[in-house]
C-alpha positions as a Markdown table, in Angstrom:
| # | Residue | x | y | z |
|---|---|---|---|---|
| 1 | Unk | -10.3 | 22.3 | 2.2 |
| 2 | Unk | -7.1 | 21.9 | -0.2 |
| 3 | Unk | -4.3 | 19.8 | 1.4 |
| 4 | Unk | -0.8 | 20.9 | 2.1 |
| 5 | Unk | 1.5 | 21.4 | -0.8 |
| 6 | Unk | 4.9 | 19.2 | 0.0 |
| 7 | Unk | 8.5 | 19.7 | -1.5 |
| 8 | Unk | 10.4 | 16.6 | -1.9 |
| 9 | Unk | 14.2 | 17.5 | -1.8 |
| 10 | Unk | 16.8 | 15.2 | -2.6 |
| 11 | Unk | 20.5 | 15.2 | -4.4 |
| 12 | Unk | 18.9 | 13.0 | -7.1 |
| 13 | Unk | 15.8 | 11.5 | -7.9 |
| 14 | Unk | 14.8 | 8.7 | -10.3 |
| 15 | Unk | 15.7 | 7.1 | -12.8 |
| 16 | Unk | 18.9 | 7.4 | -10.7 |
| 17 | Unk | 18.9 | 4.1 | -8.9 |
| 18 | Unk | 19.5 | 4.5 | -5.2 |
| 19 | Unk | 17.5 | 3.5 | -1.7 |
| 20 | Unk | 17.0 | 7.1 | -1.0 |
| 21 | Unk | 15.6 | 8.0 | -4.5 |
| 22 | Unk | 13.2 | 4.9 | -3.9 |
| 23 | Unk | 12.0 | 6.1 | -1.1 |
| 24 | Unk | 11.4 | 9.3 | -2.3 |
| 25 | Unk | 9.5 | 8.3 | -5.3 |
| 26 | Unk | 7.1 | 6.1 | -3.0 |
| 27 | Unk | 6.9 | 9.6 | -0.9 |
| 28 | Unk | 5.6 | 11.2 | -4.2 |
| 29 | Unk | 3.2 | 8.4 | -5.3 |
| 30 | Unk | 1.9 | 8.2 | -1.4 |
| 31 | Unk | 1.5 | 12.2 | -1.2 |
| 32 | Unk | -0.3 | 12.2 | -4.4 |
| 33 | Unk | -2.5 | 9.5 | -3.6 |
| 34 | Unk | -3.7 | 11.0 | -0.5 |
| 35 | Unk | -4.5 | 13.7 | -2.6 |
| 36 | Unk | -1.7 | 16.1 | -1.5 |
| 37 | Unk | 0.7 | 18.3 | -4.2 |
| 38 | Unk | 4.1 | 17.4 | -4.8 |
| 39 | Unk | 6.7 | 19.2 | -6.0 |
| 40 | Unk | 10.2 | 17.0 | -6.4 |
| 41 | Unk | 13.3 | 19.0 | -6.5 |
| 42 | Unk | 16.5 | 17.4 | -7.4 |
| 43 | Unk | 19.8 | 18.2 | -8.5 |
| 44 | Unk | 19.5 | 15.1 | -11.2 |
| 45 | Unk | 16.9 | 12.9 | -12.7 |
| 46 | Unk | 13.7 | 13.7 | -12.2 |
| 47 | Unk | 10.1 | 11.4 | -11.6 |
| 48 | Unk | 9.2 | 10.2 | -14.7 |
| 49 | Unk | 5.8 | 9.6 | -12.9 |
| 50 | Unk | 2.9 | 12.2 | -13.4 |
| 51 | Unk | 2.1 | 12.2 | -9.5 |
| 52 | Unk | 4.9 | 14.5 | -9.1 |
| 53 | Unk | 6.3 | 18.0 | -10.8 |
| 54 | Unk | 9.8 | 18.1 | -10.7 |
| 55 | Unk | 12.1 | 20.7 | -10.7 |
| 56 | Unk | 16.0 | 20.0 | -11.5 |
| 57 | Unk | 18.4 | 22.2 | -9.9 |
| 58 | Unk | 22.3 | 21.3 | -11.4 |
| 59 | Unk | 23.6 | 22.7 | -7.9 |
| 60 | Unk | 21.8 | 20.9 | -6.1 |
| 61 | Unk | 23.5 | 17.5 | -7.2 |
| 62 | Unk | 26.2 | 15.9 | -4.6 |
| 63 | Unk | 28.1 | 14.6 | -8.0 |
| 64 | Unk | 27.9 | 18.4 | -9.4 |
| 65 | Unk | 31.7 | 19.2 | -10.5 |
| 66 | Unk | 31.4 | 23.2 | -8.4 |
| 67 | Unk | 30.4 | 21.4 | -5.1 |
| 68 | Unk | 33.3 | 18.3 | -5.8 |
| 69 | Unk | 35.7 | 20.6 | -6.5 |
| 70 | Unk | 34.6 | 22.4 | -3.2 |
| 71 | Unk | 34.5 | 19.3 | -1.1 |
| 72 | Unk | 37.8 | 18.3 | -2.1 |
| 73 | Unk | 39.1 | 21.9 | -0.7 |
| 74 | Unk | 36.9 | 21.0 | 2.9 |
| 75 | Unk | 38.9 | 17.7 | 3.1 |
| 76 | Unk | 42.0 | 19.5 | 3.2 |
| 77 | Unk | 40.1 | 21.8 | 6.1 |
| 78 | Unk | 39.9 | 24.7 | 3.7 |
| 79 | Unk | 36.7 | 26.7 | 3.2 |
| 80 | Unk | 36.8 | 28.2 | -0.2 |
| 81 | Unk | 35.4 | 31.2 | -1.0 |
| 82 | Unk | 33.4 | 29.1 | -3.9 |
| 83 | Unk | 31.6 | 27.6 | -0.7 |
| 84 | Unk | 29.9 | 30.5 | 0.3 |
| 85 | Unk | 29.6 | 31.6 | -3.8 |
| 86 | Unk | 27.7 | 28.3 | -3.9 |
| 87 | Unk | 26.0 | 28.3 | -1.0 |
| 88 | Unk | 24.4 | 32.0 | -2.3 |
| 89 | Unk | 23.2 | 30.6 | -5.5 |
| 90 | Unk | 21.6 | 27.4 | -3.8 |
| 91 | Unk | 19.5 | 29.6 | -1.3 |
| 92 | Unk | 18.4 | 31.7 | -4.4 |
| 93 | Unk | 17.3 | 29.2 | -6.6 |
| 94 | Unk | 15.3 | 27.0 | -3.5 |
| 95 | Unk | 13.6 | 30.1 | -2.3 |
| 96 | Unk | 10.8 | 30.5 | -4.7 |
| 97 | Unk | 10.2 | 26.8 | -4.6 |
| 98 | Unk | 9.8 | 26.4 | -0.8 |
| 99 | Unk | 7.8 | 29.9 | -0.6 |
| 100 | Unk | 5.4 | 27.9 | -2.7 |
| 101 | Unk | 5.6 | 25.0 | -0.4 |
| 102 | Unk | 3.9 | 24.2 | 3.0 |
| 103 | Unk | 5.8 | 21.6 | 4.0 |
| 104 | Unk | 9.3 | 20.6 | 2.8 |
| 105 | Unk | 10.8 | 17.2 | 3.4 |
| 106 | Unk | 14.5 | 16.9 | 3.1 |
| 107 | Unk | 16.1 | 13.6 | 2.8 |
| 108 | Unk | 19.7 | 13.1 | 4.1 |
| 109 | Unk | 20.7 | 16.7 | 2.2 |
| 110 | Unk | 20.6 | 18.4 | 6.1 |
| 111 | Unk | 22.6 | 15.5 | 8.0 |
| 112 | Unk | 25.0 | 14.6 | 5.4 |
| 113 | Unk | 28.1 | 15.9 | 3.8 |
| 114 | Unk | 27.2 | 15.1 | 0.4 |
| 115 | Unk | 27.2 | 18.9 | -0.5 |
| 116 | Unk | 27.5 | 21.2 | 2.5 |
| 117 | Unk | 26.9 | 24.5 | 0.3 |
| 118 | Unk | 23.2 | 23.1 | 0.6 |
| 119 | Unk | 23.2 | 22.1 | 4.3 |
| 120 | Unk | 24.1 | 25.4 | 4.7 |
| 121 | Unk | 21.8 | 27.4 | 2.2 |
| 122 | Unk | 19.0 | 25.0 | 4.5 |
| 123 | Unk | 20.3 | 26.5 | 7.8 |
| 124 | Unk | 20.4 | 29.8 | 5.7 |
| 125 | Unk | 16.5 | 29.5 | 4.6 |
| 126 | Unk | 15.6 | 29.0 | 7.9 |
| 127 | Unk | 17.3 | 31.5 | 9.8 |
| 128 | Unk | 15.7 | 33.8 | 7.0 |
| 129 | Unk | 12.1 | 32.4 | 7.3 |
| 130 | Unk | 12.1 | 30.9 | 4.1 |
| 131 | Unk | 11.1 | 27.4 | 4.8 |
| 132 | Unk | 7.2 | 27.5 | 6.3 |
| 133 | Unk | 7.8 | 23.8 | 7.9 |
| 134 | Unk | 11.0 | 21.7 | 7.1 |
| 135 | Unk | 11.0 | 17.9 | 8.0 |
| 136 | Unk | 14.6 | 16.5 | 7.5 |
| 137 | Unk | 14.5 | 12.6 | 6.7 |
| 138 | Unk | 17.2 | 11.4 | 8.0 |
| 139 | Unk | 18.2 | 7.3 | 6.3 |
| 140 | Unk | 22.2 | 8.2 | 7.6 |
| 141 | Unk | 24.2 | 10.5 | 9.5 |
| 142 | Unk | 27.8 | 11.6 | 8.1 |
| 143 | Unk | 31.0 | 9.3 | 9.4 |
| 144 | Unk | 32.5 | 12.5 | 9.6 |
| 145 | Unk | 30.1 | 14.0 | 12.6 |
| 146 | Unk | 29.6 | 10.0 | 14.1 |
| 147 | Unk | 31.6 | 9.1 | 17.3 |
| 148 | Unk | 30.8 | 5.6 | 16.6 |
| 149 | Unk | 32.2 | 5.4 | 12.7 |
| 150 | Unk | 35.3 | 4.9 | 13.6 |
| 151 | Unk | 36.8 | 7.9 | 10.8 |
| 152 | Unk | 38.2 | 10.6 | 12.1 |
| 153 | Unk | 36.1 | 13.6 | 13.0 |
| 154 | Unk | 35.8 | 16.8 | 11.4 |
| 155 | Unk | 35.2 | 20.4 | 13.4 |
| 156 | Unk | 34.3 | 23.7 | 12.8 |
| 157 | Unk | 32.3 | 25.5 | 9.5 |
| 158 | Unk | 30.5 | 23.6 | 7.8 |
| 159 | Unk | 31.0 | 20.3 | 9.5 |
| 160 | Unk | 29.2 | 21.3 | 12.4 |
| 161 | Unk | 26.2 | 22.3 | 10.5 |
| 162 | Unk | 25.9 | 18.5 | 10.6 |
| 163 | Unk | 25.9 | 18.3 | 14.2 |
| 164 | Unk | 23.7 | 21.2 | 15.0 |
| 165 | Unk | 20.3 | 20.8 | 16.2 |
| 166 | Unk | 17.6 | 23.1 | 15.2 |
| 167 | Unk | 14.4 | 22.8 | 17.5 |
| 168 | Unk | 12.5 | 24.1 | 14.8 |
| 169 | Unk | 13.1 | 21.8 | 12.6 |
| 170 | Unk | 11.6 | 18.4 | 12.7 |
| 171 | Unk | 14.2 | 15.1 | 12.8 |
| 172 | Unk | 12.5 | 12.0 | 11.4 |
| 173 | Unk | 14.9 | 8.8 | 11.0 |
| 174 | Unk | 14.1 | 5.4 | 9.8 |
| 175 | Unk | 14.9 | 3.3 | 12.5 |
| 176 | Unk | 15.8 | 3.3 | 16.1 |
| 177 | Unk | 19.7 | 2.6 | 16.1 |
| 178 | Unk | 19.5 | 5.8 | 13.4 |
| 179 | Unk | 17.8 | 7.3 | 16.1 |
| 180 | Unk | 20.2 | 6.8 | 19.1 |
| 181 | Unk | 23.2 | 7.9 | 16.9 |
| 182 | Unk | 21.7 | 11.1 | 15.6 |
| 183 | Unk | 20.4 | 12.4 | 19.0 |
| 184 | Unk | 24.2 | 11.3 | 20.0 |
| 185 | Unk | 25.6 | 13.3 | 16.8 |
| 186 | Unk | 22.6 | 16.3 | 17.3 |
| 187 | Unk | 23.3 | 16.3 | 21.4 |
| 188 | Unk | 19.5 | 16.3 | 21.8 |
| 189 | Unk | 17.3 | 13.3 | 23.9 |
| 190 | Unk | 16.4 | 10.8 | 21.8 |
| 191 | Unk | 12.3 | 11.2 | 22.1 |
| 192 | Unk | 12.8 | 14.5 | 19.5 |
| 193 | Unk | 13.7 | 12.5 | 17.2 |
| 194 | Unk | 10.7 | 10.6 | 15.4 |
| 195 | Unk | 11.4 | 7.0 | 13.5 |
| 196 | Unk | 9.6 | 6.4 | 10.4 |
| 197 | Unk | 10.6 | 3.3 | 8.6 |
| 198 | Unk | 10.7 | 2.3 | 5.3 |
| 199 | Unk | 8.1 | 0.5 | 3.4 |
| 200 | Unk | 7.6 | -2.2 | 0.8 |
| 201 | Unk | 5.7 | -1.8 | -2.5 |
| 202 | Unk | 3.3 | -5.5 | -2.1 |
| 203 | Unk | 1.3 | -4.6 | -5.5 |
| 204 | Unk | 4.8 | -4.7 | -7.0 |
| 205 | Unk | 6.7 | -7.4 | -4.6 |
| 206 | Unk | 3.7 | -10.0 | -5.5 |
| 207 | Unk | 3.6 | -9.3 | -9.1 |
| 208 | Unk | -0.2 | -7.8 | -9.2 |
| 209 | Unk | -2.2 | -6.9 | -12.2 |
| 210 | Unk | -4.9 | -4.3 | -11.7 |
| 211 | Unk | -7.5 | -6.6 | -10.3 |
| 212 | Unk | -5.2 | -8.6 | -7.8 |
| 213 | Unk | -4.9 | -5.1 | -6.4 |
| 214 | Unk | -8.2 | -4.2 | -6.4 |
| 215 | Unk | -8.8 | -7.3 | -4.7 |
| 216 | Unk | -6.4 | -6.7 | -1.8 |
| 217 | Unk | -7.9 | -3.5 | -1.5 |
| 218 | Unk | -12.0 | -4.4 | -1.4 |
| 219 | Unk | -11.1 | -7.0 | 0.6 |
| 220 | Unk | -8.6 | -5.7 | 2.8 |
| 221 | Unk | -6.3 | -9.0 | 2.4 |
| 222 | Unk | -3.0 | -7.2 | 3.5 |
| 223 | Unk | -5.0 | -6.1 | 7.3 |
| 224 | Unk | -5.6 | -9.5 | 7.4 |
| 225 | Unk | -4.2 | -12.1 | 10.3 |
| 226 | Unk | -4.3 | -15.1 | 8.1 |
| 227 | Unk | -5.4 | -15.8 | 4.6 |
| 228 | Unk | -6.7 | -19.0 | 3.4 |
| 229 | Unk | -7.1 | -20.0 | 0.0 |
| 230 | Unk | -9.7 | -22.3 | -1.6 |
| 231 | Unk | -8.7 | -21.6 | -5.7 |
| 232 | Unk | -11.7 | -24.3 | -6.5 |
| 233 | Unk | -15.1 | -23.7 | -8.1 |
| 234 | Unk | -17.9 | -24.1 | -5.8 |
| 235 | Unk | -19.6 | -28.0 | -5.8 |
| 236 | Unk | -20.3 | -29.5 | -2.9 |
| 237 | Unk | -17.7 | -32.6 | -3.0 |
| 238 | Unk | -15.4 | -29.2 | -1.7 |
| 239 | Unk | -16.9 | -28.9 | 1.5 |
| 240 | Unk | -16.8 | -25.3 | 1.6 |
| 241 | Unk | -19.4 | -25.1 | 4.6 |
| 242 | Unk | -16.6 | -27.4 | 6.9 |
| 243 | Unk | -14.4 | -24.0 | 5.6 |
| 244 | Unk | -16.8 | -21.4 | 6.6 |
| 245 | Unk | -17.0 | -22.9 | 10.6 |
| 246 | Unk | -13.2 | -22.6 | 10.1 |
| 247 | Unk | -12.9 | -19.6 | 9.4 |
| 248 | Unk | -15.6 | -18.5 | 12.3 |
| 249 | Unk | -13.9 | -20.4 | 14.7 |
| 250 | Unk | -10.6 | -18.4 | 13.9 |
| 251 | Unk | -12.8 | -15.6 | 14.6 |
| 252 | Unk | -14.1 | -16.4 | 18.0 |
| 253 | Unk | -10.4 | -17.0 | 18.0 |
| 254 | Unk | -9.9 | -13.0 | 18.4 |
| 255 | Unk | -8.1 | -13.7 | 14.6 |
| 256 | Unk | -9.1 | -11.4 | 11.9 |
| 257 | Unk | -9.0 | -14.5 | 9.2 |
| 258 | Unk | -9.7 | -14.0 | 5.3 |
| 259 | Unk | -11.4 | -16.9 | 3.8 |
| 260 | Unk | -11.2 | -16.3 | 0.1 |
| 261 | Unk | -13.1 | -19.2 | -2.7 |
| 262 | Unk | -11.6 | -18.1 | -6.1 |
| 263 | Unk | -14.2 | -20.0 | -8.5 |
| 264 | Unk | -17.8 | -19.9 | -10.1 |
| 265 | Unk | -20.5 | -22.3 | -9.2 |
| 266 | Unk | -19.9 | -25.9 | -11.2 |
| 267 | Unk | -22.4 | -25.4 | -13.7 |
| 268 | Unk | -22.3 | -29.0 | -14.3 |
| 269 | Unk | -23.5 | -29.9 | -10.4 |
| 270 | Unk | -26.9 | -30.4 | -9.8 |
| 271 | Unk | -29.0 | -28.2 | -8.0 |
| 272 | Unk | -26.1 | -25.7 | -7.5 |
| 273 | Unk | -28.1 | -22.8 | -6.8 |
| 274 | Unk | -29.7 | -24.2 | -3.8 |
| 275 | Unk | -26.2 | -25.3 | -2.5 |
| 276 | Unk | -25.1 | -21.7 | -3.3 |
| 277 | Unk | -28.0 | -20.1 | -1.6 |
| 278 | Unk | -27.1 | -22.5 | 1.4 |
| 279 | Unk | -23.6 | -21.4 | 1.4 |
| 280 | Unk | -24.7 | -17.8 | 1.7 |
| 281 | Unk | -27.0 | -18.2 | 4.6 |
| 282 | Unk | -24.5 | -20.2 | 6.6 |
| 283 | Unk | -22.1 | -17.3 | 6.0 |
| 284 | Unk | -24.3 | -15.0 | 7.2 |
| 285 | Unk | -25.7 | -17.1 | 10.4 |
| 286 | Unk | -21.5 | -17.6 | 11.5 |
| 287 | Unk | -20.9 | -14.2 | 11.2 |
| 288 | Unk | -18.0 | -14.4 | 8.4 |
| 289 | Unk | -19.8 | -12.1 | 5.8 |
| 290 | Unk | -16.9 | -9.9 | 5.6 |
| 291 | Unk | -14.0 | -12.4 | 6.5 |
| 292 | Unk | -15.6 | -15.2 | 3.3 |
| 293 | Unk | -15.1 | -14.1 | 0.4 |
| 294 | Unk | -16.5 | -15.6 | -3.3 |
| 295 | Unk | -14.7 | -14.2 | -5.9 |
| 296 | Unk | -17.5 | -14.8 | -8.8 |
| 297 | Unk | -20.0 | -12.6 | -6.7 |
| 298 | Unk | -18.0 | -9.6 | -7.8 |
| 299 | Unk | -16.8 | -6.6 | -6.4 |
| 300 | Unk | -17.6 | -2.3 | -5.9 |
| 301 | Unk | -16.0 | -2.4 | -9.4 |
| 302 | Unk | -16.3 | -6.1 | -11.0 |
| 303 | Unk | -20.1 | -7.3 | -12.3 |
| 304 | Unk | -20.8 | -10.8 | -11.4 |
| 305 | Unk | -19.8 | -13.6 | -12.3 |
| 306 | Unk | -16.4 | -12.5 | -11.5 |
| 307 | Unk | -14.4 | -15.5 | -13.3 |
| 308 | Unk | -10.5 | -15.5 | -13.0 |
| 309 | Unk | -8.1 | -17.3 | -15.3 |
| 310 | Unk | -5.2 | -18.8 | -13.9 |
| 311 | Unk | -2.7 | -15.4 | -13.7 |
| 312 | Unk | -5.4 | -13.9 | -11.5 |
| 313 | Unk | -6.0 | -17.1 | -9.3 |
| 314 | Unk | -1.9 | -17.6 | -9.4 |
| 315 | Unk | -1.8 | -13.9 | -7.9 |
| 316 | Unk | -3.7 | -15.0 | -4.9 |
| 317 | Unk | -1.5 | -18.3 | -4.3 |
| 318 | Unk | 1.3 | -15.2 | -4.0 |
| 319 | Unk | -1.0 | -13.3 | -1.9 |
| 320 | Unk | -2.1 | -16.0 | 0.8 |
| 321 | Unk | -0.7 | -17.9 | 3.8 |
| 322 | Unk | -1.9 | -21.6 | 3.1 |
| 323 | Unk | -4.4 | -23.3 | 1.3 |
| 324 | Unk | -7.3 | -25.2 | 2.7 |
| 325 | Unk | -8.7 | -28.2 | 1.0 |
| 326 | Unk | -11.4 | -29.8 | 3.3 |
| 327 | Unk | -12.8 | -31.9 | 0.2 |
| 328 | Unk | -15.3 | -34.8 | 0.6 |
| 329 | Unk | -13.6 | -36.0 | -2.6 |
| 330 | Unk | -11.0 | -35.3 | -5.6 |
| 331 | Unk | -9.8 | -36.4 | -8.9 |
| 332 | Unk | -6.8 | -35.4 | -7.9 |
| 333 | Unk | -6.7 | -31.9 | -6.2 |
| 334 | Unk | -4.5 | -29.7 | -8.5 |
| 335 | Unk | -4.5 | -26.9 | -5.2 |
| 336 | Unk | -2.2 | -29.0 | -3.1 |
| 337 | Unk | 1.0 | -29.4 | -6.2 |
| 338 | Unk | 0.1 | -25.8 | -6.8 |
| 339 | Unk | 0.3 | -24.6 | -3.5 |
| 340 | Unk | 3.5 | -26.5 | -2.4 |
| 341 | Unk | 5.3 | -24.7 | -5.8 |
| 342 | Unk | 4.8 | -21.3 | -4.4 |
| 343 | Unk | 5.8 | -23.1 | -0.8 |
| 344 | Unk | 2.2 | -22.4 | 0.9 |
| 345 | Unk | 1.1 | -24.7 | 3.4 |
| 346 | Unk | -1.7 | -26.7 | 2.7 |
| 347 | Unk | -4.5 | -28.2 | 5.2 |
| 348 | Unk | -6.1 | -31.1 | 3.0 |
| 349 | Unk | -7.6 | -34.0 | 3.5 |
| 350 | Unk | -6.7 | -37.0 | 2.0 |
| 351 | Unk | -7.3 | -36.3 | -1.2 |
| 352 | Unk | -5.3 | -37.9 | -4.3 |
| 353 | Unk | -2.8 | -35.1 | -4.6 |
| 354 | Unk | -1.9 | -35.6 | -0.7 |
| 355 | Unk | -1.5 | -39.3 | -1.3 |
| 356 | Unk | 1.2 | -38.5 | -4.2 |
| 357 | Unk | 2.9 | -36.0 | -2.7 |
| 358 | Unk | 3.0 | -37.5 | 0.6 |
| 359 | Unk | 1.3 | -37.2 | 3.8 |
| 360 | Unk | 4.4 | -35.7 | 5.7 |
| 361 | Unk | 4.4 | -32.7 | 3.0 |
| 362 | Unk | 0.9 | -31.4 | 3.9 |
| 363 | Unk | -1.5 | -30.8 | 7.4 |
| 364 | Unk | -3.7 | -33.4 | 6.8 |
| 365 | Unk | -7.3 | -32.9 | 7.9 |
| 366 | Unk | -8.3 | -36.2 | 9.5 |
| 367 | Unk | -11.6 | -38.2 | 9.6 |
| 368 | Unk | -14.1 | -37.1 | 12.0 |
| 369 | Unk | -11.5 | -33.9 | 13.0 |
| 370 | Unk | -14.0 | -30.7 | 13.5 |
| 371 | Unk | -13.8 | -27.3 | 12.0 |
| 372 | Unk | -12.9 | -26.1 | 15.9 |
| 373 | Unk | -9.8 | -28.5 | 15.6 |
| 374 | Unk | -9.1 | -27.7 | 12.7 |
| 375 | Unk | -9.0 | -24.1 | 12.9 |
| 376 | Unk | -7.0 | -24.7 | 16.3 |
| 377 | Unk | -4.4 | -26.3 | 14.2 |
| 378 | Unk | -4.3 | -23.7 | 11.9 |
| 379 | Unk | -3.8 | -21.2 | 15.0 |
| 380 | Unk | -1.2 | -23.2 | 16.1 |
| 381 | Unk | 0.8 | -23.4 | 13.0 |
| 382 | Unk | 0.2 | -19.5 | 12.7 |
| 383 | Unk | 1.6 | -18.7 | 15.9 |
| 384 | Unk | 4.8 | -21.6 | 15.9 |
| 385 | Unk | 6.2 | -20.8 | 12.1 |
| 386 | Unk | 8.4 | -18.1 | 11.6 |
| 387 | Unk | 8.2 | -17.1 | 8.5 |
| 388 | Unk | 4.2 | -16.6 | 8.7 |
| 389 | Unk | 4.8 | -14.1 | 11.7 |
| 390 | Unk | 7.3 | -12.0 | 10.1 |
| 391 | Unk | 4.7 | -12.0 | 6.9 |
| 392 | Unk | 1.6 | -10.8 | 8.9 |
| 393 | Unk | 3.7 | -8.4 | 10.5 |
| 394 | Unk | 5.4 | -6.6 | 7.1 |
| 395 | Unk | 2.1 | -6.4 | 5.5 |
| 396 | Unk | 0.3 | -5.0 | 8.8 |
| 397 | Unk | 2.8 | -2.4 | 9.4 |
| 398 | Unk | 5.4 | -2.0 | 7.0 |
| 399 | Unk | 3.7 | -1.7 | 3.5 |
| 400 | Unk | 4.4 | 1.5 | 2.4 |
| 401 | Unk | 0.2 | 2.4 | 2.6 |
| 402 | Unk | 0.1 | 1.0 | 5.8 |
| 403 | Unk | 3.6 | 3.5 | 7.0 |
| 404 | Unk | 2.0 | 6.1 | 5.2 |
| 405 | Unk | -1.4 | 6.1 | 7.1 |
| 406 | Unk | -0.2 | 5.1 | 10.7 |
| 407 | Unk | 2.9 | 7.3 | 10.5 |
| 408 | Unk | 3.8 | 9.6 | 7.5 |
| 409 | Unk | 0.8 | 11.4 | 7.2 |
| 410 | Unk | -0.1 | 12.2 | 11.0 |
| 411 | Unk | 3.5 | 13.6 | 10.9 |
| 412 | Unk | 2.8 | 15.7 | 8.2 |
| 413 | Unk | -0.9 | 16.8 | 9.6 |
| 414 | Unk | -0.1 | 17.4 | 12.6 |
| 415 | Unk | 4.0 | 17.5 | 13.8 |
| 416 | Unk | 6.0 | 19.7 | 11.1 |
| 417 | Unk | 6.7 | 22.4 | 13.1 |
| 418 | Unk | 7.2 | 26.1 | 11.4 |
| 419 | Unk | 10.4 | 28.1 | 11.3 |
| 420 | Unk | 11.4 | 29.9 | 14.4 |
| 421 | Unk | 9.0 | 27.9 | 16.8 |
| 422 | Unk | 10.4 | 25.4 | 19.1 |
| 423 | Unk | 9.4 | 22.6 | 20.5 |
């Protein structure tokens, strides 16, 4: 069964830089990738992307010299006759483009008084059934309709288009203050209106090549609770089995930890394969299969050996939340320096490194401390630092797939409402 076709609509779109026009490029990429068609139309720039076809209507455009020359005639509280000229046109040229569509999804053009000759020609193509299901997005709401802004207010046509409340239509804003102040502009109880926030891109935040990505993604890093790093190869003087009961006592924990070893067996260590089938069984006997993770065993798409160089290893410093080190012995214990440059905590124990660095820089892993204490303090540190929380909470909920899944596409499934059907 073929997907609903959507219809971005914006006053301009990329490369026009702008936090609307970013979010409605992640829109497009996030449509397409759910395997949705998208249609962009703008009044300038265009998505330079091939998720999305664009179409570029002049008119549309709030910097367009016909509608400035218009809204300088408004601000005197004149309607021209050009208004309703324009306002013609605009409903002309959209029409055939959201008859195509199933779903059109208006950012700010129906709440704002960018150009009013396309509020209106919205209003227009709904009163005429033109528009199957129209989602306006709202990210503001005019200073001119606002009690709260503080400017003086504006009445009558076509200001109060921007007040008007359509229960056909469905209102989506980004955040809940922009919720209470449109259902105060719109008159309506706050609960019609629907808050969908914006996202953040982490492939590009993090700086990820293609297989840090597809890392993330097989190993579902960013659903993660907490994600510790061992960027070592495997040898036993790293004591990854103390790791493993870790990362199953953060489990038991009711913790959904990520335990990820970033090297290839030391092919200098003797009888490495035994320690390596060892590792494998005690992974399996903990229950940590899918929360430990060796990189060289490869992935859906990567062969094994899976051997990273230092950009790919460096990507997953970026991507964690601390580095554990539970060593019998080092040389030094490069991990600890590296890990306090890219300001991750590190639970070590007293290797070289943590004696050069100093113990009052790092969690040090004592003598004789278990892996239940240790993952205790972990839990601890988790739950007490502030930064971590607000982390594990952005890359739970407000990653643009993660918005996209728990809230954009359930609205599009199942809340646009059609034309002339209210609530």
């Amino acid at each position: 069964m073929s997907k609903p076709q959507i219809a971005l609509l914006h006053y301009t779109a990329a490369p026009i830089i702008g936090g609307v026009e970013n979010v409605v490029s992640q829109h497009a990429r996030l449509f397409h990738e759910a395997g949705y068609p998208v249609t962009l139309v703008t009044g300038r720039g265009s998505s330079d992307e091939t998720f999305a076809r664009s179409v570029v209507i002049p008119e549309l455009d709030s910097g367009n010299p016909e509608n400035l020359q218009i809204a300088r005639a408004l601000e005197t509280g004149h309607v021209p006759a050009d208004f309703y000229t324009l306002q013609s046109r605009v409903e002309h040229l959209l029409a055939p483009h959201f008859g195509q569509a199933d779903i059109v999804v208006a950012h700010n053009v129906f709440n704002f008084h960018f150009n009013l000759p396309l509020t209106a020609a919205l209003h227009g193509l709904i009163d005429r059934g033109a528009i199957k299901k129209l989602i306006v997005w709202c990210h503001d709401t005019s200073r001119f309709v606002n009690p709260s802004s503080g400017t003086k207010l504006r009445f009558g046509f076509p200001w109060d288009l921007l007040r008007t409340f359509r229960p056909e239509v469905t209102y989506v804003t980004v955040s809940q203050q922009r919720q209470r102040t449109l259902a105060q502009v719109l008159g309506c109880p706050p609960e019609d209106i629907r808050v969908v926030p914006n996202g953040v891109d982490p492939m590009t935040l993090l700086g990820l090549s293609s297989l840090g990505q597809h890392l993330v993604e097989e190993f579902r890093l960013l659903e993660a609770d907490l994600i510790a790093l061992m960027p070592i190869r495997i040898t036993r003087a790293k004591n990854i089995e103390f790791a493993l009961k870790v990362t199953a006592a953060l489990k038991a924990s009711d913790l959904h930890p990520r335990l990820l070893v970033t090297g290839p067996p030391d092919p200098h260590a003797a009888d490495i394969s035994a320690y390596c089938d060892g590792l494998l069984a005690e992974r399996r006997e903990l229950g940590v299969e899918d929360e430990v993770i060796f990189a060289y065993s490869g992935t859906s798409q990567t062969k094994s050996p899976l051997m990273m160089n230092p950009s790919a290893v460096a990507e997953l410093y970026r991507v964690c939340d601390l580095v554990l080190m539970p060593s019998h012995r080092e040389g030094f214990g490069m991990p600890v320096i590296e890990g306090g440059l890219v300001g991750k905590p590190i639970f070590a124990t007293a290797i070289p490194a943590l004696e050069e660095v100093g113990r009052d820089s790092v969690y040090v892993i004592e003598p004789g401390e278990s892996p239940a204490q240790v993952a205790a303090r972990i839990r601890l540190w988790a739950q007490q630092d502030i930064t971590h929380r607000l982390r594990r909470r952005v890359r739970q909920e407000y990653t643009w797939p993660s918005v996209f899944s728990r809230m954009i596409e359930p609205l599009i499934v199942g809340a646009g409402k059609p034309a002339k059907e209210s609530l």
